[in-house]
TIKOL-365853 format. One line per 5 residues: their letters; for each residue z negated, x, y negated of N, C-alpha, C. Coordinates in Angstrom, 1 decimal. Last residue first. Layout:
BEGIN
a	Z/X/Y/Z/X/Y/Z/X/Y; ...
//
This chain:
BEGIN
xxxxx	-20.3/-9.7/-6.0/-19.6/-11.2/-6.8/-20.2/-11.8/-7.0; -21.5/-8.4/-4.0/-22.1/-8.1/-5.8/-20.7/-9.2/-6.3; -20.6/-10.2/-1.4/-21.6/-9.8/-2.2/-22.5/-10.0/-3.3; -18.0/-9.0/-1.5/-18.4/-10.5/-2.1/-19.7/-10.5/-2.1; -18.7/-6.5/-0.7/-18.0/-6.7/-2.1/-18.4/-8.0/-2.2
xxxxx	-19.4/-6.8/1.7/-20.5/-6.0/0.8/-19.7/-5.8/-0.3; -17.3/-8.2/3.1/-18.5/-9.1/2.6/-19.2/-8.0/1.8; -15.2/-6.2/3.1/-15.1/-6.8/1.8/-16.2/-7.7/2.1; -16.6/-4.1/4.1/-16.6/-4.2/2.5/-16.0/-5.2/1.8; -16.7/-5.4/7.0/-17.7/-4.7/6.2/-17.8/-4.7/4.9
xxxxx	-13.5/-5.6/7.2/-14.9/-6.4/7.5/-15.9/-6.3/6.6; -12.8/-3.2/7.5/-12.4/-4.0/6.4/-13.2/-5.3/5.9; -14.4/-2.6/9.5/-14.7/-1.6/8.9/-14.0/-2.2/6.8; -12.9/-3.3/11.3/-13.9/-3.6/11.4/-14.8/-3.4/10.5; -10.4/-2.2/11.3/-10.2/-4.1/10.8/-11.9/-4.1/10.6
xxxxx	-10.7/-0.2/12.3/-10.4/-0.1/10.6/-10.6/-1.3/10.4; -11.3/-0.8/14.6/-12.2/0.0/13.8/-11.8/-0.1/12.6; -8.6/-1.7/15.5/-9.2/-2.2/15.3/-11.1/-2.3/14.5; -6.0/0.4/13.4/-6.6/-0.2/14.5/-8.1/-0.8/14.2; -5.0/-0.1/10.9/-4.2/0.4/11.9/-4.7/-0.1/13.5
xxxxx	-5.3/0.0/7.6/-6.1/-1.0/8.5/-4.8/-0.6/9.8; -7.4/1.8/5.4/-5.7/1.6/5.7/-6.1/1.4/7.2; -10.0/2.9/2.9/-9.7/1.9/4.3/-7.8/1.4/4.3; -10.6/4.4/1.1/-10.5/4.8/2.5/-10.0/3.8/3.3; -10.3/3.4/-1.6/-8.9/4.2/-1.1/-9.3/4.5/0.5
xxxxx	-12.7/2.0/-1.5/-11.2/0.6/-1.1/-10.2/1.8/-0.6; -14.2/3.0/-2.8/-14.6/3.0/-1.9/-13.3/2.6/-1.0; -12.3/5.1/-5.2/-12.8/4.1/-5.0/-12.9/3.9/-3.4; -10.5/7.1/-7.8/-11.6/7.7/-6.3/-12.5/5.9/-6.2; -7.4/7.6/-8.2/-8.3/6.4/-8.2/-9.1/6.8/-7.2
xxxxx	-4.7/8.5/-10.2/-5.4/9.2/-9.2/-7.1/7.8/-9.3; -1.3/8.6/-9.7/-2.5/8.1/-10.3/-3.6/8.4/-9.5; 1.4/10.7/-9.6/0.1/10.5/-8.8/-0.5/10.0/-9.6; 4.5/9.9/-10.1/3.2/10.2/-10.7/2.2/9.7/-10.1; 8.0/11.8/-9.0/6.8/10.7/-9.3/5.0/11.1/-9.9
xxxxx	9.7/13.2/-9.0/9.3/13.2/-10.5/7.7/12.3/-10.4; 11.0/12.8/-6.6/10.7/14.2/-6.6/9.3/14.1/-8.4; 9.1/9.4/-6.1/10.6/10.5/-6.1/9.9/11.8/-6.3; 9.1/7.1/-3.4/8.1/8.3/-3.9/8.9/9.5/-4.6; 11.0/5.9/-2.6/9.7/5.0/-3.0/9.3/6.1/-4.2
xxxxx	14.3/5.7/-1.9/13.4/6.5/-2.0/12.7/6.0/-3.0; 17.1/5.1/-1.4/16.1/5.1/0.0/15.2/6.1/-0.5; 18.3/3.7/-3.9/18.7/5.4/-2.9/17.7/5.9/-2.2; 16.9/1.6/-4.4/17.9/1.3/-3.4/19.1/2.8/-3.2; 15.2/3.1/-5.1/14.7/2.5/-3.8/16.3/2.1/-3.2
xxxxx	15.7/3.8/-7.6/15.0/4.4/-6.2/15.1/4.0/-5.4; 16.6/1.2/-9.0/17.7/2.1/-8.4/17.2/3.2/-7.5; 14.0/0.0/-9.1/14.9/-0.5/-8.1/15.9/0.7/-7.7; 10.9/2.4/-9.4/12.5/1.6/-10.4/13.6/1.7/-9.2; 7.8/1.8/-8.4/9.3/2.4/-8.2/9.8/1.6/-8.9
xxxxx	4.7/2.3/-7.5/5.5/1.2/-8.2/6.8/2.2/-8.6; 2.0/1.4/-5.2/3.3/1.9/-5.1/4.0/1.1/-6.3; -1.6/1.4/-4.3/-0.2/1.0/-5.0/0.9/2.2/-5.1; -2.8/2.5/-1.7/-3.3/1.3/-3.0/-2.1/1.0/-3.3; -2.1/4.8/-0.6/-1.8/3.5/0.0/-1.7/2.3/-0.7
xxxxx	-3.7/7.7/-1.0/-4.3/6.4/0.0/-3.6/5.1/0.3; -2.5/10.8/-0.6/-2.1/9.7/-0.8/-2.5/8.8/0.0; -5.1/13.0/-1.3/-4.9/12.2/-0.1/-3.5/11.1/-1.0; -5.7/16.1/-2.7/-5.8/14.7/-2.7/-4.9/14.1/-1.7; -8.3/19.1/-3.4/-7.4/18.5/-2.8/-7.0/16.8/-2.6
xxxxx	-9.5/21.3/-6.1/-9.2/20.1/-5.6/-7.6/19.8/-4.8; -11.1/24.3/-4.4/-10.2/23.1/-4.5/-9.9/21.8/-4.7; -14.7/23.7/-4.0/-13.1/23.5/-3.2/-12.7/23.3/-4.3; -17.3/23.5/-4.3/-16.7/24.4/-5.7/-14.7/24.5/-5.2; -18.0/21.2/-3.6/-18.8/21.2/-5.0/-17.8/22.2/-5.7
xxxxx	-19.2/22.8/-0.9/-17.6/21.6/-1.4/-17.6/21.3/-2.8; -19.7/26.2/-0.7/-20.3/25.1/-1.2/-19.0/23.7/-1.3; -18.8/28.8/1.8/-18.5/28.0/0.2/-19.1/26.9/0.0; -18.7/29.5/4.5/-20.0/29.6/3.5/-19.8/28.6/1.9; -15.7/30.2/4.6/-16.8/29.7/5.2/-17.9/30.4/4.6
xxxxx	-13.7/28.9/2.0/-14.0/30.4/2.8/-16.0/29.5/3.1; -11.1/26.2/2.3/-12.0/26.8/1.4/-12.4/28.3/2.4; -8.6/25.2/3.1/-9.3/24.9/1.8/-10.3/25.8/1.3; -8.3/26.2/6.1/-7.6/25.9/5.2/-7.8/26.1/3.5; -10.5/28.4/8.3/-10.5/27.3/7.1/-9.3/27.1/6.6
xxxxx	-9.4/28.5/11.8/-9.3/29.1/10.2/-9.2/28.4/9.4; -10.9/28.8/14.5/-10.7/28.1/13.3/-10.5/28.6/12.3; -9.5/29.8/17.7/-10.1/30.3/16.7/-10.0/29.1/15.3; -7.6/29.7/19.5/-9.2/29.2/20.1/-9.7/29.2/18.9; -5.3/29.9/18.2/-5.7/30.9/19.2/-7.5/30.5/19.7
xxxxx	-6.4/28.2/15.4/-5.4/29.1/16.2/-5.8/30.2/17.1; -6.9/25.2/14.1/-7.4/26.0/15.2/-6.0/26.6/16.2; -7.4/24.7/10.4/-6.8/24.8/11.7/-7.2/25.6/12.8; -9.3/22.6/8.3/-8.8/23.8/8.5/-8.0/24.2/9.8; -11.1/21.4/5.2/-10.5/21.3/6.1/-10.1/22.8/7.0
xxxxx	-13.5/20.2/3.8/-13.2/21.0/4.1/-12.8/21.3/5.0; -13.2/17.1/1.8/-13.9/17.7/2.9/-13.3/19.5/2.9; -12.8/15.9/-0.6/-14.0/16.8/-0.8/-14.1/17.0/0.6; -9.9/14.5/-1.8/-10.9/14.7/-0.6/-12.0/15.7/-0.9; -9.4/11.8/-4.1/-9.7/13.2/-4.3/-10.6/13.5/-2.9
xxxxx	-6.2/10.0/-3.8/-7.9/9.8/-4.1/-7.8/11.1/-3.4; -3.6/8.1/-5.3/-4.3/9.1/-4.9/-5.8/9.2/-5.1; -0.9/5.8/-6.2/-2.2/5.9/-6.3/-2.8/7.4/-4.8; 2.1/6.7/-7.5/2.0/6.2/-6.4/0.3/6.4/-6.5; 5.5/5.8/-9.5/4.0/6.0/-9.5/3.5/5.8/-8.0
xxxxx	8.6/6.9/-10.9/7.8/5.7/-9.5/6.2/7.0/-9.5; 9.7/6.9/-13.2/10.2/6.6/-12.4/9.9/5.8/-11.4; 7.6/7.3/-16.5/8.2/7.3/-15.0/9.1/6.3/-14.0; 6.6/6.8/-18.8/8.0/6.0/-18.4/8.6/7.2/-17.1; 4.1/6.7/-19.7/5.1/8.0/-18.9/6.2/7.6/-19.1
xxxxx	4.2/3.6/-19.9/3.6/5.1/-21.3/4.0/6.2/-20.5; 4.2/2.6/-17.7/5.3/2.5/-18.5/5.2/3.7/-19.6; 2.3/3.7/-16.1/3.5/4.2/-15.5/4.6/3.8/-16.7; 0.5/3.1/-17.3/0.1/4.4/-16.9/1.9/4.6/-16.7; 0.2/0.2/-16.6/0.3/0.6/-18.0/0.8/2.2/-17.7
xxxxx	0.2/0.5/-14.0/1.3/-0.6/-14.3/1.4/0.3/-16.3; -2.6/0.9/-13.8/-1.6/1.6/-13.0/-0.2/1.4/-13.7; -4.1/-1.0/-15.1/-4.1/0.3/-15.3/-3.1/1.1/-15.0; -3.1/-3.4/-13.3/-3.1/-3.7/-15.1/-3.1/-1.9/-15.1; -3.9/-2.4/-10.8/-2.6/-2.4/-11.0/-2.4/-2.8/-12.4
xxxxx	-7.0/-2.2/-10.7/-6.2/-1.1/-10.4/-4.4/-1.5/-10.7; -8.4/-4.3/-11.8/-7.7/-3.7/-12.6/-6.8/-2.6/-12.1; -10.0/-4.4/-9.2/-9.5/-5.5/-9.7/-8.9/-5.1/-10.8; -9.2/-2.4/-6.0/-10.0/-2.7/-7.5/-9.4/-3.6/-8.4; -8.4/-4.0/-3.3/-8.0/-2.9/-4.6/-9.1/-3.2/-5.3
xxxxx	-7.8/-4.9/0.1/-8.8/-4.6/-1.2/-8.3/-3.7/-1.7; -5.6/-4.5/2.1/-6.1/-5.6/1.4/-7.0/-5.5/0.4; -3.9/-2.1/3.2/-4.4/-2.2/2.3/-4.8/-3.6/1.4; -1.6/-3.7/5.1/-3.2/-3.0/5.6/-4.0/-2.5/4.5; 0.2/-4.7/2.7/-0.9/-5.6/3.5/-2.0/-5.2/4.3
xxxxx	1.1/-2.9/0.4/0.9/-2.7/1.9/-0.1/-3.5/2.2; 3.1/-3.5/-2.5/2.0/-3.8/-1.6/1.6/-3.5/-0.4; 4.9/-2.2/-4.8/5.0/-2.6/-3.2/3.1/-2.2/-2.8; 7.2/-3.1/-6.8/5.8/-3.0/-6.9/5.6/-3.1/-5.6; 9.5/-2.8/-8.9/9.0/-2.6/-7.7/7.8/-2.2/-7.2
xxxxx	11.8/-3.1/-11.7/10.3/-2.4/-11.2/9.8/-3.3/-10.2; 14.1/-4.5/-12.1/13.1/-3.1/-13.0/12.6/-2.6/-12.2; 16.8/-6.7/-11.0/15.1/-6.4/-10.8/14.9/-4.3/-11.6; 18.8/-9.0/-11.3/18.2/-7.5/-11.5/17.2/-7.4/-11.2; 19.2/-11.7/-8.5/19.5/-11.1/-10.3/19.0/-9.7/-9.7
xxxxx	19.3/-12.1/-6.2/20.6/-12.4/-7.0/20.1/-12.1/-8.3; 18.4/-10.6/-3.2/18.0/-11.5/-3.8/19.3/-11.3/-5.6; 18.8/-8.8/-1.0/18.8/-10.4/-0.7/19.3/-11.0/-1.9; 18.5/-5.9/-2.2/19.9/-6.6/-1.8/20.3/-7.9/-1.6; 16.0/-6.2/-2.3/16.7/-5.8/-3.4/17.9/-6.2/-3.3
xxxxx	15.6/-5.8/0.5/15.0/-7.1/-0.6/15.9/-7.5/-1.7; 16.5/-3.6/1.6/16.9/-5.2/1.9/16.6/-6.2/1.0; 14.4/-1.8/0.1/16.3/-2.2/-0.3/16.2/-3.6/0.2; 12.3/-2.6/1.8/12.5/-2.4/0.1/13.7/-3.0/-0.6; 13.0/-1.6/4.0/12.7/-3.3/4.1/12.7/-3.6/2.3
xxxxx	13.7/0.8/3.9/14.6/0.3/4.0/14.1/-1.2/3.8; 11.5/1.7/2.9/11.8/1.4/2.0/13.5/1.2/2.5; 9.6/2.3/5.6/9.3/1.1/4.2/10.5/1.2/3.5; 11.4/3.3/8.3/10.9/3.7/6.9/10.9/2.0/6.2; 10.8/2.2/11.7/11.8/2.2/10.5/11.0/2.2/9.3
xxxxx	9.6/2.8/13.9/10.1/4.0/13.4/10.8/3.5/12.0; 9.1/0.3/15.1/8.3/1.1/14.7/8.3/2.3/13.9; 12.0/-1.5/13.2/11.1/-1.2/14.7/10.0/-0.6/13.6; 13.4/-3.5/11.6/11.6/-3.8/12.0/11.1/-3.2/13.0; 16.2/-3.6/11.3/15.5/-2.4/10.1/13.7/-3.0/10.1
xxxxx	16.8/-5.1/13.4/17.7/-4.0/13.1/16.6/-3.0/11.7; 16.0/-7.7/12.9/15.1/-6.8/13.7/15.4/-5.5/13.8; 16.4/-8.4/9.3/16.7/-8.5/10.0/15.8/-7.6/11.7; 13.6/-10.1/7.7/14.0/-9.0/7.9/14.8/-8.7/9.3; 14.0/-12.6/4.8/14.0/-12.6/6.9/14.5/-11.4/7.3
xxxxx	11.8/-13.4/2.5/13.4/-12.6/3.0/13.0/-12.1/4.4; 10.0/-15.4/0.4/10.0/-14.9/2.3/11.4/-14.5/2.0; 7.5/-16.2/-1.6/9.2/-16.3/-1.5/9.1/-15.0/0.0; 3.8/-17.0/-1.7/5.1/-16.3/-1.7/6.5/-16.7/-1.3; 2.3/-18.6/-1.4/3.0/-18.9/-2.9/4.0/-18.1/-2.8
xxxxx	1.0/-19.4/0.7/0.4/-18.6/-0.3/1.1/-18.5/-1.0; 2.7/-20.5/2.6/1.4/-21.3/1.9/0.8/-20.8/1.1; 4.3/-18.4/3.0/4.6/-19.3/1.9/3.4/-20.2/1.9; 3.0/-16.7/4.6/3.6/-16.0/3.3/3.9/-17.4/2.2; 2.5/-18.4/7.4/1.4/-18.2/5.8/2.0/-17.5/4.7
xxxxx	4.8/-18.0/7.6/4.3/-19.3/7.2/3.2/-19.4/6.4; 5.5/-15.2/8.4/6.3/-16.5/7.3/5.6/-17.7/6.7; 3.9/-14.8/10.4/4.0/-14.2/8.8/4.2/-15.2/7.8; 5.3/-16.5/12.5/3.9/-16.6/12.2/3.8/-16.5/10.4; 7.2/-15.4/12.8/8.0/-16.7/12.0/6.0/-17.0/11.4
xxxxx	8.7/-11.8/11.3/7.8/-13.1/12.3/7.4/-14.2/12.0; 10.0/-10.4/9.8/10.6/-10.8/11.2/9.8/-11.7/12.2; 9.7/-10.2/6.1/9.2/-10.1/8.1/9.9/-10.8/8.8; 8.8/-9.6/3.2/9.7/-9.1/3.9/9.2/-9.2/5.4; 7.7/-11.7/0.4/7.5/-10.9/1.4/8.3/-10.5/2.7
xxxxx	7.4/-11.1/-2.5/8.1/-11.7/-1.7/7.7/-10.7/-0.4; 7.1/-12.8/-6.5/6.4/-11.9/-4.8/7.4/-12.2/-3.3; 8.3/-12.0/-9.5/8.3/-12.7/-8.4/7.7/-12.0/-7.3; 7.0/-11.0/-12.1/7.4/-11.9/-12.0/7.7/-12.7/-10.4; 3.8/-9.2/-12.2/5.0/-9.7/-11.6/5.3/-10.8/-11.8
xxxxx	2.1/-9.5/-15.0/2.9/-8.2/-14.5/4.3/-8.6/-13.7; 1.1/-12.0/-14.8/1.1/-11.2/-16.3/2.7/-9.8/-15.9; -0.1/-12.2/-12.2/1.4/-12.5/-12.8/1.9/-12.2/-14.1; -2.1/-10.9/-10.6/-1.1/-10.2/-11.7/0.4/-10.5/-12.3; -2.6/-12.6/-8.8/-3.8/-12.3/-10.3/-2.9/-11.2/-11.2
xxxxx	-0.4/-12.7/-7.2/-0.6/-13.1/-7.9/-1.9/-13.4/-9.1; -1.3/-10.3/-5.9/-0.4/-10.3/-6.8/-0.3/-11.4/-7.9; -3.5/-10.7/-4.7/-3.8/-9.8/-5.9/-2.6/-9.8/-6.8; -2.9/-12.8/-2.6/-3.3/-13.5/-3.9/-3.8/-12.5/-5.1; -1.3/-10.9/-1.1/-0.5/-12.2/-1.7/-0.9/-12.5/-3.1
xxxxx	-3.0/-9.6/0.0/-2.2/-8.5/-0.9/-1.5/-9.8/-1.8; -4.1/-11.6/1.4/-5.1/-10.5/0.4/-4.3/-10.1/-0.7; -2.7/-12.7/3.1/-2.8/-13.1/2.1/-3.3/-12.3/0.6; -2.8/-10.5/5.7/-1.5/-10.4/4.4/-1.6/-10.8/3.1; -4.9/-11.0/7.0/-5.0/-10.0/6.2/-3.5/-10.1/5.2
xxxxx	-5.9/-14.8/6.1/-5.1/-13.9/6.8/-5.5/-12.0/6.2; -9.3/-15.4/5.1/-7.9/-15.7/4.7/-6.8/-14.7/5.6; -11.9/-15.3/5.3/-11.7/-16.5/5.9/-10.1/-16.7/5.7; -12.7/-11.7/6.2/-13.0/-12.8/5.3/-13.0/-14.4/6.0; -9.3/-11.8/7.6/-10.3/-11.1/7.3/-11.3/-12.1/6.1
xxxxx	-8.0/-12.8/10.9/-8.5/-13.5/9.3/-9.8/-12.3/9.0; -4.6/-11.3/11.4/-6.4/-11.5/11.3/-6.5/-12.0/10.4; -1.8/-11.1/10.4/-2.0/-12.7/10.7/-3.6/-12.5/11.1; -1.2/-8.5/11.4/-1.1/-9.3/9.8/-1.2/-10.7/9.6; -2.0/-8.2/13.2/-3.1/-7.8/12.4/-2.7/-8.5/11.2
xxxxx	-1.0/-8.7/16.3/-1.0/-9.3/15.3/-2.3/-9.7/13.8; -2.7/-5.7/17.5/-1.6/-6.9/17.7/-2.0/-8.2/16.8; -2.6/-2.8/16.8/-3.9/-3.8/16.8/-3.1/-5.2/16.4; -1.1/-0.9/17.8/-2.3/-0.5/18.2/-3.2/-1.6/17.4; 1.4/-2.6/17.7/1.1/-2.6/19.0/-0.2/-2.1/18.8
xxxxx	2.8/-5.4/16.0/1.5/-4.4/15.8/1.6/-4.2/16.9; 4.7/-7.5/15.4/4.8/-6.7/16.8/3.8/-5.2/17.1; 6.0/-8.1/12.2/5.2/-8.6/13.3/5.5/-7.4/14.6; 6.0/-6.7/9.1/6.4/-7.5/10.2/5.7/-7.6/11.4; 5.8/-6.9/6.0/4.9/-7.5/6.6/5.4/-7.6/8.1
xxxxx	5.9/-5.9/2.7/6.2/-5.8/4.4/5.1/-6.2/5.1; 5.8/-7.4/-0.4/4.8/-6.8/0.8/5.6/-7.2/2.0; 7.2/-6.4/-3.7/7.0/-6.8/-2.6/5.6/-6.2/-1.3; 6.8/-7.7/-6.9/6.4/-7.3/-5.9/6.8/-7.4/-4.1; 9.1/-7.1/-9.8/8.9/-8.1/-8.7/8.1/-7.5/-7.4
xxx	9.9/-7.7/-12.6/8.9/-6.3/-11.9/8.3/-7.7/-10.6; 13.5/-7.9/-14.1/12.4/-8.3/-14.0/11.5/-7.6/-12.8; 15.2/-7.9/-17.4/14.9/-7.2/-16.1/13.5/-7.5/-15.6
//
């Protein structure tokens, strides 16, 4: 049985048009997610990437990836990741274990985050894992003109909140039969929890691309 990655990728970005084809760095943003998988062939056996645009495609395969042509029927804006998941699952002709899903607006991880994550999930022997990072703000809502803290009581120090956590996006890792009952994240799943500078950035508009900018040269860097 084999732990095959995928990354969605399709084309028709409307709040930052064809993002998955920016060169961040000097390499597309898709490749990013491309060449972390492959630093983890130890782990996956095959990469593939799921899109409807012929652009995508091409660099998906100059980078070593295997391409499945997402029909346009499951690439609007409204259509859940894990129908492009299934499809996959469905293309392709053997078994597959484990599901490893990449989000290409997430181009920087930590360089062990998926060796760690990947262990974490077999020693549980969970189902499906998904990475989290711990907010320290203090949040809260405005009713009737009025704000009412959420998280904490005005005056409280953040130091003594609740801990509260964010699902950031890093990694996703699911057993096929999830996915192919249209579901990533199950009732059982396991928050890994990873506070790193990389959990803030999920690349949407062009401030985020700008901002992707930023760390990954203040990461190449201290390389």
């Amino acid at each position: 049985m084999k732990t095959i990655a995928i990354i969605p990728a399709r084309g028709g970005s409307k709040r930052l048009p064809e993002k998955n084809t920016k060169l961040l760095g000097e390499i597309p943003l898709l490749a990013h997610s491309i060449l972390y998988a492959k630093q983890n062939n130890a782990i996956i056996d095959e990469i593939y990437v799921s899109t409807n645009d012929d652009k995508i495609k091409k660099i998906a395969l100059e980078y070593g990836a295997k391409v499945i042509d997402r029909p346009e029927s499951l690439s609007g804006d409204l259509e859940p990741t894990v129908t492009a998941l299934k499809h996959v699952l469905e293309s392709i002709e053997y078994d597959v274990e484990n599901v490893i899903l990449l989000q290409p607006t997430n181009p920087l991880r930590p360089e062990n985050l998926l060796k760690d994550g990947f262990d974490f999930y077999l020693k549980g022997n969970h189902d499906s894992l998904f990475t989290v990072s711990r907010n320290h703000q203090k949040f809260g809502k405005i009713t009737d003109g009025k704000f009412v803290p959420f998280n904490y009581e005005i005056g409280q120090r953040s130091q003594e909140l609740e801990p509260l956590f964010f699902e950031n996006g890093l990694l996703y890792i699911t057993k096929s039969e999830k996915i192919l009952s249209d579901v990533i994240i199950s009732k059982d799943a396991c928050p890994f929890e990873i506070n790193h500078i990389f959990a803030s950035l999920d690349i949407d508009t062009q401030e985020d691309f700008d901002y992707a900018q930023y760390l990954y040269l203040l990461n190449d860097k201290k390389q």
